[in-house]
Structure formats: C-alpha cells, structure tokens
Backbone as CSV, one residue per row, in Angstrom:
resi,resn,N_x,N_y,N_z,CA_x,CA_y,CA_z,C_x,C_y,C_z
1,UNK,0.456,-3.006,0.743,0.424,-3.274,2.161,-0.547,-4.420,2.408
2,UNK,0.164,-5.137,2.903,-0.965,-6.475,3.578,-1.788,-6.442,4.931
3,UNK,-3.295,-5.762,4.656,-3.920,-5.217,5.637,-4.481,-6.265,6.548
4,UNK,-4.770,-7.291,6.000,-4.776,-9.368,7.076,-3.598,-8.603,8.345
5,UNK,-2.236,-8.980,7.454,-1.428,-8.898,8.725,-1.073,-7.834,9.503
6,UNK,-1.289,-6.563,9.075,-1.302,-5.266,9.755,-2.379,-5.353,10.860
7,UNK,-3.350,-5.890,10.662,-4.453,-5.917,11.445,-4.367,-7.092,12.607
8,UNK,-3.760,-8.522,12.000,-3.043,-9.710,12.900,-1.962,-8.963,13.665
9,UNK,-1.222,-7.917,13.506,-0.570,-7.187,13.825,-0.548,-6.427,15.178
10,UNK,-2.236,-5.631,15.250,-2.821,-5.242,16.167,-3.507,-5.688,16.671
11,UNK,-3.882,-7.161,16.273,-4.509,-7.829,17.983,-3.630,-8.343,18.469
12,UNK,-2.505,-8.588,18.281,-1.188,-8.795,18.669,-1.123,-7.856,19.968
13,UNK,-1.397,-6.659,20.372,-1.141,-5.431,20.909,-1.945,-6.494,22.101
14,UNK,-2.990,-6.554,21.796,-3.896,-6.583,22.766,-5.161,-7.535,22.606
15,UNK,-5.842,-8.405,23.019,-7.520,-8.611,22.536,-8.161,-7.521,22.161
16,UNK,-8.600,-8.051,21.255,-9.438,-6.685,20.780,-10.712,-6.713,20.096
17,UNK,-11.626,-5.936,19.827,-13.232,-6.343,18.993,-12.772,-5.856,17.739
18,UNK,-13.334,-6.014,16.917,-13.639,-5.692,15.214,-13.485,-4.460,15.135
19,UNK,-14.826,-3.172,15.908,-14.854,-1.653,15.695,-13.552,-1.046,16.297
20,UNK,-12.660,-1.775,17.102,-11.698,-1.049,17.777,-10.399,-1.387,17.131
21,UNK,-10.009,-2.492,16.060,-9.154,-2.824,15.316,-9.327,-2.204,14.831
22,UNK,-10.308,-1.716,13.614,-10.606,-0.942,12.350,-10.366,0.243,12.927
23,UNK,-10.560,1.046,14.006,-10.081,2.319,14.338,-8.901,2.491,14.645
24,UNK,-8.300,1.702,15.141,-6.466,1.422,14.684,-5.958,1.444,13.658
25,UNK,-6.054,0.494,13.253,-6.020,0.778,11.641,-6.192,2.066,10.643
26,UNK,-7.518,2.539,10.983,-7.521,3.693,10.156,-7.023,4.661,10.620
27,UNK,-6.649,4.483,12.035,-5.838,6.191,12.496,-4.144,5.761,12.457
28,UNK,-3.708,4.772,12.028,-2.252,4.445,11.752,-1.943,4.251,10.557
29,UNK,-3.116,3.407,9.746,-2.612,3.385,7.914,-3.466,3.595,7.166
30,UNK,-4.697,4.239,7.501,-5.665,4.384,6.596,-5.662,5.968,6.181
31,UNK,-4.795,6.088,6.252,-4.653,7.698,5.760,-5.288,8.327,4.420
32,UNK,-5.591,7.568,3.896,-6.239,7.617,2.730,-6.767,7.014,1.919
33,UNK,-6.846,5.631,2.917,-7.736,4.614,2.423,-8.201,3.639,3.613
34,UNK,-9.210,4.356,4.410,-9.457,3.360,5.135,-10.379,2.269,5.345
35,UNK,-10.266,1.274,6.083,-11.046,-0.103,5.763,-11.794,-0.339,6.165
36,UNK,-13.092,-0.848,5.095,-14.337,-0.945,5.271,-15.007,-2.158,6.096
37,UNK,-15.910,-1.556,7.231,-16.164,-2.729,8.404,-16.110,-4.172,7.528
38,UNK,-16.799,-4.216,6.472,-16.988,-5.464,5.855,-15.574,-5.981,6.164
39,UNK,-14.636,-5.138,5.458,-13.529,-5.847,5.183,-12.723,-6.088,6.136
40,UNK,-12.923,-5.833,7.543,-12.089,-6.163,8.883,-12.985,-7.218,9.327
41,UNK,-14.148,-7.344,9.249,-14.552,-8.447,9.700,-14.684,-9.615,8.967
42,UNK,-14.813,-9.466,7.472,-14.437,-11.032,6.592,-12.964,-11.360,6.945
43,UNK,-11.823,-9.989,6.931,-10.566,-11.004,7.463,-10.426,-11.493,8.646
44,UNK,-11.283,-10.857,9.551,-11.324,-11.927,11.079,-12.061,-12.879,10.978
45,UNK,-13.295,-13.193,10.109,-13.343,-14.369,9.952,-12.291,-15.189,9.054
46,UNK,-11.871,-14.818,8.561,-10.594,-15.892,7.300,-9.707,-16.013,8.322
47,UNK,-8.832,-15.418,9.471,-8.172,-15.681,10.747,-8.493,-16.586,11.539
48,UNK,-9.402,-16.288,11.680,-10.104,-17.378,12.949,-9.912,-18.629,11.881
49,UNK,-10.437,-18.897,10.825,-10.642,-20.358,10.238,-9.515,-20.631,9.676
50,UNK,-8.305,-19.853,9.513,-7.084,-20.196,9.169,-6.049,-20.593,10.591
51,UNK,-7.034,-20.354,12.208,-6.277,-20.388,13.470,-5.443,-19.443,13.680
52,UNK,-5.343,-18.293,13.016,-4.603,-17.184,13.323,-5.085,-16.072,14.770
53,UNK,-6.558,-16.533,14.745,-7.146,-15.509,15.659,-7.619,-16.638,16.530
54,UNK,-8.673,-15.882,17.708,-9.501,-17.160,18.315,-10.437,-16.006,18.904
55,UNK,-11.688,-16.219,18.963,-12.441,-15.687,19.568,-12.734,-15.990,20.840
56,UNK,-12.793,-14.610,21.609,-12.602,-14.789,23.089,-14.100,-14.427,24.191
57,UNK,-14.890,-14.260,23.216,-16.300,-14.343,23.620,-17.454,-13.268,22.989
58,UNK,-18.446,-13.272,24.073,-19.072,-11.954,23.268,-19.328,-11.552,24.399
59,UNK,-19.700,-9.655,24.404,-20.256,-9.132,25.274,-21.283,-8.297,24.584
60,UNK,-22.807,-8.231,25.935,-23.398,-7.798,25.272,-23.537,-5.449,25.365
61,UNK,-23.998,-5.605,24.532,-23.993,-4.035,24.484,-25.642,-3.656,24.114
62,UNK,-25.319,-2.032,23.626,-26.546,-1.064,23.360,-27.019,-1.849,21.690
63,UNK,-25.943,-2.240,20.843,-26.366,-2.556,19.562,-26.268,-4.239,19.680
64,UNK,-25.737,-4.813,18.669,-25.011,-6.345,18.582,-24.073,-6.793,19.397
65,UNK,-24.486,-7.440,20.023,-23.220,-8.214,20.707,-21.833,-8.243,20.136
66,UNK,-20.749,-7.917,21.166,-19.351,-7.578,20.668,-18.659,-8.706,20.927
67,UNK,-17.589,-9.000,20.017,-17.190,-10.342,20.159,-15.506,-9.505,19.991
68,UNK,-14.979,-10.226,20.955,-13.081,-10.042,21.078,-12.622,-11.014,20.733
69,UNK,-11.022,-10.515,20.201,-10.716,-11.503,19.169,-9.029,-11.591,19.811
70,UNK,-8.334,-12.707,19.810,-6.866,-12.632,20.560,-6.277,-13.708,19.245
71,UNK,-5.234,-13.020,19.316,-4.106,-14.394,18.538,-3.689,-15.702,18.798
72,UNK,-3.495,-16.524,18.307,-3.229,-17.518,18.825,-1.483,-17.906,18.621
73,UNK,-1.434,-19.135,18.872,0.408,-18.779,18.800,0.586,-19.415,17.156
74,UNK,-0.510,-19.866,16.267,-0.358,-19.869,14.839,0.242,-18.893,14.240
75,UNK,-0.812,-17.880,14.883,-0.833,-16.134,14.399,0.449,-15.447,14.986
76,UNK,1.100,-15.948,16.393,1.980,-15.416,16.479,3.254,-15.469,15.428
77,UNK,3.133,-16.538,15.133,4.304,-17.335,14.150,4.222,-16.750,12.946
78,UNK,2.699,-16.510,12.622,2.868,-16.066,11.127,2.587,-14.711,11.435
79,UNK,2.559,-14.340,12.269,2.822,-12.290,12.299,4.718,-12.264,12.276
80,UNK,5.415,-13.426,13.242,6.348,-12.687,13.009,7.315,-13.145,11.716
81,UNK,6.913,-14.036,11.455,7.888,-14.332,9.339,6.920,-13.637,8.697
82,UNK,5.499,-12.971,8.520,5.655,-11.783,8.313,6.847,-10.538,8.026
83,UNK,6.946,-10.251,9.451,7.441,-9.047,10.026,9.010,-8.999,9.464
84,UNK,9.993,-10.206,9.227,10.967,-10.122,9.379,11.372,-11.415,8.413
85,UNK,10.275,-11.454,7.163,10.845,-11.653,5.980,11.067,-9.704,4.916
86,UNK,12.055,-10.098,4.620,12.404,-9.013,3.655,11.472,-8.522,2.866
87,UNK,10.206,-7.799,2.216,9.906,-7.004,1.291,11.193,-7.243,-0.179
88,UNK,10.721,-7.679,-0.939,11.223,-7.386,-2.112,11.012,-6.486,-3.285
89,UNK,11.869,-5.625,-3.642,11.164,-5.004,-4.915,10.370,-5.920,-5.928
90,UNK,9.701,-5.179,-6.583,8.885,-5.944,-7.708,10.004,-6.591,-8.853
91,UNK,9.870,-8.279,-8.495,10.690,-9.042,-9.581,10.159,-9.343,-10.787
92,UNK,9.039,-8.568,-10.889,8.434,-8.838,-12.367,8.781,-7.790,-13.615
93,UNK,9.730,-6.878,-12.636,9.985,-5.940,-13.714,8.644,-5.361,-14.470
94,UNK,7.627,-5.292,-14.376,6.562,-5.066,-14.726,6.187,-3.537,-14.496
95,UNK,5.406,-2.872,-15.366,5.470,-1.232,-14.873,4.482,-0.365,-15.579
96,UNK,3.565,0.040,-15.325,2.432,0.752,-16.348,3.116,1.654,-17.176
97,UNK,4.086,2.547,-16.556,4.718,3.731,-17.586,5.601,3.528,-18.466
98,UNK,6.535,2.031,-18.060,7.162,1.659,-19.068,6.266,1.056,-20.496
99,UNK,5.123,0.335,-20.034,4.771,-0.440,-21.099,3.799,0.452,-21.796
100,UNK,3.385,1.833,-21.624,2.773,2.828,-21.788,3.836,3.635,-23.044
101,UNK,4.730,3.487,-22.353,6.137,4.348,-23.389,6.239,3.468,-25.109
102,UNK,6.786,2.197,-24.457,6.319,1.294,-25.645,5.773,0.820,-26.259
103,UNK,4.719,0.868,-25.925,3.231,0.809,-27.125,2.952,2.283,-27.901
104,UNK,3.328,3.288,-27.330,3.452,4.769,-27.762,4.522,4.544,-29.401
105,UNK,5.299,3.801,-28.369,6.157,3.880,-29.585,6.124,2.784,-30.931
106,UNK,5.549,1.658,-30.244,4.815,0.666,-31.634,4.223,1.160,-32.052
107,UNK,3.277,2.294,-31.575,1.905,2.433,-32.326,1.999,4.057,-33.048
108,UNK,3.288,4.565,-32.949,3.121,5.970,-33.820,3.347,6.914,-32.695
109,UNK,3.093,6.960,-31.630,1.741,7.645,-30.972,3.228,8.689,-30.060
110,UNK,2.953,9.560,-29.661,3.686,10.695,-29.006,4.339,10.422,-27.465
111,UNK,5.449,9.014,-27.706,5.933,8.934,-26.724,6.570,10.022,-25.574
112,UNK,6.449,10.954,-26.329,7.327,12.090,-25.280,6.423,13.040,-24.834
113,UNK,5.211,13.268,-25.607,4.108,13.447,-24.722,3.912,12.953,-23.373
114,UNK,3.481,11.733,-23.464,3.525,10.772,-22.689,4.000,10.743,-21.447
115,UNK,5.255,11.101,-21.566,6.425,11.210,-20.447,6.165,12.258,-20.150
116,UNK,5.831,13.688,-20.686,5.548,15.170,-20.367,4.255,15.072,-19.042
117,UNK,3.031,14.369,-20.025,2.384,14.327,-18.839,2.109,13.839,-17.523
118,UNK,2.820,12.369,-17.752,3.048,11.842,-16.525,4.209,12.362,-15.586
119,UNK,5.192,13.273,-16.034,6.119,13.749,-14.828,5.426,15.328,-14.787
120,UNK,4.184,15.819,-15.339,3.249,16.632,-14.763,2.497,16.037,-13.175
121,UNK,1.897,14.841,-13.746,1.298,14.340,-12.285,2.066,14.149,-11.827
122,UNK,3.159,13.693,-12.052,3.989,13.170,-10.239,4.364,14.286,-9.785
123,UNK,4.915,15.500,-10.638,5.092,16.711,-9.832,4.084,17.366,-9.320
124,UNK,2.914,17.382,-9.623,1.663,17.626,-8.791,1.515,16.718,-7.694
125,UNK,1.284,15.549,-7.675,1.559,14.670,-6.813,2.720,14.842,-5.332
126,UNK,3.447,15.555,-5.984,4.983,15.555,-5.107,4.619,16.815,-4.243
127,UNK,4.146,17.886,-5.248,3.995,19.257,-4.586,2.463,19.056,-3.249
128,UNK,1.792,17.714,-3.705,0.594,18.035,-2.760,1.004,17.176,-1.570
129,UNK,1.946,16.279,-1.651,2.820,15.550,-0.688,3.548,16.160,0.383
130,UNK,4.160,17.260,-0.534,4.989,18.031,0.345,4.105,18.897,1.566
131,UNK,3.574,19.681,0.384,2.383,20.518,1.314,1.686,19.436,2.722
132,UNK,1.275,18.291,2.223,0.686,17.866,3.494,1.565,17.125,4.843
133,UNK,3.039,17.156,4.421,4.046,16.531,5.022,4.459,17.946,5.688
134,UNK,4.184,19.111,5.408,4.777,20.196,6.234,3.747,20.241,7.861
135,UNK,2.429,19.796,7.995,1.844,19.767,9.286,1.458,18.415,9.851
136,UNK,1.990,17.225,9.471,1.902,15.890,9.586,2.805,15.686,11.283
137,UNK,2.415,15.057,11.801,3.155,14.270,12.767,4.172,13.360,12.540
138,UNK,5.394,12.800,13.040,6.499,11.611,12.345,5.817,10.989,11.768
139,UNK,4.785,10.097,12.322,4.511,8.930,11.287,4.190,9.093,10.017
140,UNK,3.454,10.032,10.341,2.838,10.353,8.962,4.202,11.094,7.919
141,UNK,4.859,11.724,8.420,6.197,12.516,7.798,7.114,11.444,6.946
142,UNK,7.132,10.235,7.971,7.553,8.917,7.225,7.199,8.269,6.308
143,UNK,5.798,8.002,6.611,5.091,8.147,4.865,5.079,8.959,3.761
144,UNK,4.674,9.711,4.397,4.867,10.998,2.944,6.244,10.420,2.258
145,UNK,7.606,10.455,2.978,8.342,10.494,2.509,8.558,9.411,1.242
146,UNK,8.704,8.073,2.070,8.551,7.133,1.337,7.762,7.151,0.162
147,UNK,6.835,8.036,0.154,5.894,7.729,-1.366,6.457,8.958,-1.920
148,UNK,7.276,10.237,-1.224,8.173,11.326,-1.924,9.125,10.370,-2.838
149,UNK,9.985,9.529,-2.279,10.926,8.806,-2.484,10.981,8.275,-3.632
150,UNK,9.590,7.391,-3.509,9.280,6.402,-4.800,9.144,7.537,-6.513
151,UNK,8.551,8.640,-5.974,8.172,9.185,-6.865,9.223,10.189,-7.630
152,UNK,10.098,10.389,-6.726,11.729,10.828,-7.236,12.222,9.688,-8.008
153,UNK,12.399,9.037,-7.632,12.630,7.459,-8.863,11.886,7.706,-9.961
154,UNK,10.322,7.226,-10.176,9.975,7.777,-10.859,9.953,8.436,-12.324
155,UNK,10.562,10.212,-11.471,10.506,10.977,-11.941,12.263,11.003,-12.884
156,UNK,13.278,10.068,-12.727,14.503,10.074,-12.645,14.303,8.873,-13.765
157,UNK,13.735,8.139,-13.854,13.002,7.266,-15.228,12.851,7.844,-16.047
158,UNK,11.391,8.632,-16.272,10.889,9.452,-16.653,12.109,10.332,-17.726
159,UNK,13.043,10.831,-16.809,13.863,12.481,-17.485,14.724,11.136,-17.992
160,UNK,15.411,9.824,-17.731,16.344,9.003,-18.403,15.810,8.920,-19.711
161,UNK,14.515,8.209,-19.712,13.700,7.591,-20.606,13.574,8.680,-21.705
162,UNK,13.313,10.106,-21.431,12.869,11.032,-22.094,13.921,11.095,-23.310
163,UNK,15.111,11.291,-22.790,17.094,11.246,-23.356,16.802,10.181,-24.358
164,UNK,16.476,8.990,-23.968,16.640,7.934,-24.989,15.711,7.441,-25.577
165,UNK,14.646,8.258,-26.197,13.779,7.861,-26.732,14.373,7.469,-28.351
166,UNK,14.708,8.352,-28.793,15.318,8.204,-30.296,15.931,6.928,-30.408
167,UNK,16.834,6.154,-29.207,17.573,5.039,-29.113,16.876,3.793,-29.000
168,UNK,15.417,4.438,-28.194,14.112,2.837,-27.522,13.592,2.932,-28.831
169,UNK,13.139,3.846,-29.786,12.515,3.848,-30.592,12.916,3.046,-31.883
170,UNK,14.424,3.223,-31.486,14.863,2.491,-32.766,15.122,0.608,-32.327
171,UNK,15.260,0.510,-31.090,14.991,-1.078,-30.569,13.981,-1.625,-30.242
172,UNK,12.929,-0.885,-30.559,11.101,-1.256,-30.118,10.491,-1.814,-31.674
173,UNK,11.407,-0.552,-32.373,11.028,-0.894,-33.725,12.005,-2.026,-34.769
174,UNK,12.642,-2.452,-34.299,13.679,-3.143,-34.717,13.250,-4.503,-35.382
C-alpha cells in the first residue's frame, strides 16, 4: 500500500493538519500497522516540495503551532492516475516460498517439510483472520477478506507444489 498517496488521498477530503491525517489513516488502514508521526510528517514535507500539498498556515495552540495542509491541483492530478491506474500483480514472478522450495531442494534439505510448515502458518494465519473478521465492521470484513483470499492462493500452491515435488526435484536437479 502506498501510504504518500493514501494520505494525499485524505487531504483531498478536506484541509487538514498532520495529527488529524495520521488519525485517519490509522482508523481506516492502520489496522495493524499504524503510522508513525515521523512518518506523516516527512511525507508532508516530501509533498509540499514535490507541489503535491501546500501549506495553508499555522495556528497557534496549547503545544506547537499547527500547520494545515490542502492539495494543490499537482496533487490533484497525481492522486487521481494514482487512483485509476490499474494495480498489477507482481511481474517479477518473484516469491519467498517458491525460492525457499528450491534451494530445499538444491541443497538436500526437506522440501516437503517446508511446505508442511508453511501451510501450518497460513492456516493459523487464516483461522486468526477469520476469528477477527467475525466482529469487524464492512471495511474491515473487506480486508480480512482480501488477505483471506491471497492466502487461499497461497495455500493452493503450497498443496500443487507439494504433488510435484518428485517432478521439481528432478528439474532443479537436472
């Protein structure tokens, strides 16, 4: 997730200060990882000096002066080819469990182990997903899912891969 534009995203909504973005943020996608003041305010500064943002003044308060932050129509432009360029799957074909399987199998080592334990975690993984997707609100139900989703894939690798080990083993080693 690209948290720059999720966040260009939500001053989009509205002008807004630094502490009140980051609390957007963390009550919409920080579900389990949410973002550290540092890191909302170095990307509003990298905004502002890229013209994505503009600062709209300061006011003063009980602590530091609060400074609001609005988009500019740079930022509008690049929030929305953002928004409504396509996501692509990963074209690198690249994959920790695959290249995990095959070094297992260059190196001797108990490829089917391997696969045993990792479709242990994802089914732990899946079962603690579920559980927290049974008292979640939509949004959150939508997430869960999506990372349910990914991990049914996965897990559908995993049981393929398991079948043809005798077959990878003999083209790894080839």
């Amino acid at each position: 997730m690209d948290s720059a534009l999720t966040l260009l995203g939500l001053v989009s909504l509205k002008p807004s200060y630094g502490y009140d973005l980051k609390q957007l943020y963390d009550r919409l996608f920080g579900l389990r990882k949410p973002l550290a003041f540092g890191q909302v305010y170095a990307t509003i500064a990298r905004m502002i000096r890229d013209g994505l943002l503009a600062p709209l003044g300061e006011e003063a308060g009980d602590g530091p002066d609060r400074k609001r932050y609005a988009v500019t129509p740079d930022g509008e432009e690049r929030l929305a080819e953002w928004m409504f360029t396509p996501d692509v799957p990963s074209e690198t074909l690249q994959n920790n469990m695959f290249a995990k399987t095959v070094v297992a199998l260059l190196t001797g080592r108990d490829a089917q182990r391997l696969l045993d334990l990792q479709r242990a975690c994802h089914m732990e993984q899946m079962r603690a997903l579920t559980r927290q997707k049974q008292s979640a609100g939509l949004m959150h139900v939508l997430l869960y899912d999506h990372a349910l989703f990914h991990i049914e894939a996965d897990l559908r690798w995993i049981d393929m891969t398991a079948a043809r080990l005798t077959q990878l083993r003999a083209e790894v080693l080839a």
